[in-house]
N, C-alpha and C positions, 0 to 999 in steps of 0.2 A: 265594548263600552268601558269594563271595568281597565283592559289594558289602556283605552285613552286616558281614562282619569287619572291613572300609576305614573302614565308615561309623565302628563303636567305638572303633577305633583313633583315628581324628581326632576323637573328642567327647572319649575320655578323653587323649590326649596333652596336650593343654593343665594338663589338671589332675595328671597325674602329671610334669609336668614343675616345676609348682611345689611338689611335694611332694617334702621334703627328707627324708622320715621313713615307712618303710611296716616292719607288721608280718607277719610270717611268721608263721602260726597251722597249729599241727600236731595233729591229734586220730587215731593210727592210722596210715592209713595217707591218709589225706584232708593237702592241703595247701593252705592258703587263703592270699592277700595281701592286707593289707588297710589303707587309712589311717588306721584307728582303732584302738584296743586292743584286744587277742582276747579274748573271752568265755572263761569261767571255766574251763569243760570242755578249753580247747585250751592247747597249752602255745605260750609267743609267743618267738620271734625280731625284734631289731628292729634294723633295716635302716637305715643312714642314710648319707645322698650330701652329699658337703661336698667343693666343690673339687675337683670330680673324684676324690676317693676315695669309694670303698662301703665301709663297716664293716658286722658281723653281729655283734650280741650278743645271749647269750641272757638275754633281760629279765625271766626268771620266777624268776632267782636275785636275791634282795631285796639290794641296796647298802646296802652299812652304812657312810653316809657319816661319817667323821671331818670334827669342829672341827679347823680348823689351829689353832687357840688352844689347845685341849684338847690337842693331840697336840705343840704347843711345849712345853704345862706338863707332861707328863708324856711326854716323852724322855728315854730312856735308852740309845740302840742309839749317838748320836751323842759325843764327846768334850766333856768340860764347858767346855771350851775356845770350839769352835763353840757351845755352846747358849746360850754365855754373848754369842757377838756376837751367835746369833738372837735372844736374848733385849732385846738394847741397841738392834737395828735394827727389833725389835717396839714398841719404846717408844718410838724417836724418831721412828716412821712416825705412833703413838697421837696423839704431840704435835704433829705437823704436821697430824694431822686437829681434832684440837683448831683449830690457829691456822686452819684452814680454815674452823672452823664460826663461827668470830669475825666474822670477814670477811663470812661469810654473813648472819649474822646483822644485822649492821651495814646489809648490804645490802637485806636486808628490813626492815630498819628508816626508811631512809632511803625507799624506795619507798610504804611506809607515810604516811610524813611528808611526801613532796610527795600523793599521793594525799587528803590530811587538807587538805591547802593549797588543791589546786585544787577540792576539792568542797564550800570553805566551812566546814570540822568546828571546833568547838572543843576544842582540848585533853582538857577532861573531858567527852568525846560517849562516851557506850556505848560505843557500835559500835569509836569507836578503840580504844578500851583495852580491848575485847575482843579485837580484832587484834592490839593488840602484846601483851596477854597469851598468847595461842596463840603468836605466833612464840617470846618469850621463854623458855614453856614447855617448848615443840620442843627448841628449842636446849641449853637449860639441862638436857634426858635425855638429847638426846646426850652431853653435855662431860659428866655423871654417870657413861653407861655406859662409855665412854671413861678416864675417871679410877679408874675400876673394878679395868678391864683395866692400867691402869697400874700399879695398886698390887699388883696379883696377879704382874702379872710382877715388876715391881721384889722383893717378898717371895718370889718363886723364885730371881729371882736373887740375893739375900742369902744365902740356903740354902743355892744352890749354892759360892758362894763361899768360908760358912763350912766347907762340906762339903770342900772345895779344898783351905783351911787347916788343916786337923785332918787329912787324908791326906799333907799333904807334912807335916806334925809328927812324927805316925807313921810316918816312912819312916827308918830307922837311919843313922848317918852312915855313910860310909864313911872311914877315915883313910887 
C-alpha cells in the first residue's frame, strides 16, 4: 500500500508541480482537487501558486470585469482635477501608440520591400500589393481605433473643463 501511495506521488509530483492553477470542487460534503474546471453540480474554488504565494478564490462568483477606458470616462468618486491629468496622460499614452504603430508599420513595410527585392517581384505583382494592403489595412484600424479613444477622451475632457468653469462662476465672491 505504502509502495502505491510512493509510486503516485512521484508520477503525479512532476505535473502538479507545473501546475500553477488547481480547482477546489465542493458538492456537500464531498471535496475534490482538480486541474480543470468543476463540473456544474460542484461549486469551485480556485487555487493558484505564484511566487511562493497560494491565493483561494471563490471562482463561481462571475467578475464583472471593468474597461479602464469605460471607468476613466465615467469617473466620478475622483477630483476633476486628477481626472483631468488621467485624462491628458490617457491621450498622450494614445499618441505615443499611435507613433508606435508608424514605426511599425514602416517597418513592415520595408521587410515587405526587401522581400519583393530578393524574390524578383515587380511592383504591380498581386501577391505584393496584397501584402502591403493587409499591413496598411492593420495599421490604418488600429490608428482609427485609437483616434477614437482620442477624441472621446479629449470631448470628456472639454466637458469636464466646461463643467469646472461654470462651478467656479457659480461660486459667490467673497469681499
Amino acid at each position: 500500500m505504502a509502495r502505491l501511495i510512493l509510486t503516485l506521488i512521484w508520477v503525479l509530483l512532476p505535473c502538479l508541480a507545473q501546475a500553477n492553477t488547481i480547482y477546489k470542487c465542493r458538492k456537500e460534503d464531498k471535496v475534490i482537487f482538480s486541474q480543470t474546471a468543476c463540473p456544474q453540480e460542484f461549486s469551485q474554488h480556485k487555487i493558484e501558486y505564484q511566487l511562493g504565494v497560494t491565493t483561494e478564490v471563490d471562482s463561481d462568483k462571475k467578475e464583472i470585469l471593468i474597461d479602464p477606458f469605460q471607468a476613466l470616462l465615467n469617473q466620478k468618486t475622483i477630483s476633476k482635477e486628477k481626472l483631468l491629468q488621467l485624462l491628458d496622460g490617457e491621450i498622450y499614452r494614445l499618441k505615443q501608440e499611435n507613433s508606435y504603430f508608424e514605426i511599425l508599420r514602416a517597418s513592415e513595410l520595408q521587410k515587405l520591400e526587401r522581400k519583393r527585392y530578393w524574390q524578383n517581384q515587380e511592383k504591380n505583382d498581386p501577391e505584393y500589393i496584397n501584402e502591403m494592403s493587409d499591413i496598411n489595412t492593420h495599421f490604418n484600424a488600429s490608428l482609427i481605433n485609437n483616434n477614437a479613444k482620442i477624441q472621446q477622451l479629449s470631448d470628456r475632457k472639454t466637458q469636464i473643463t466646461r463643467e469646472t468653469s461654470t462651478d467656479t462662476s457659480k461660486e459667490p465672491e467673497l469681499h
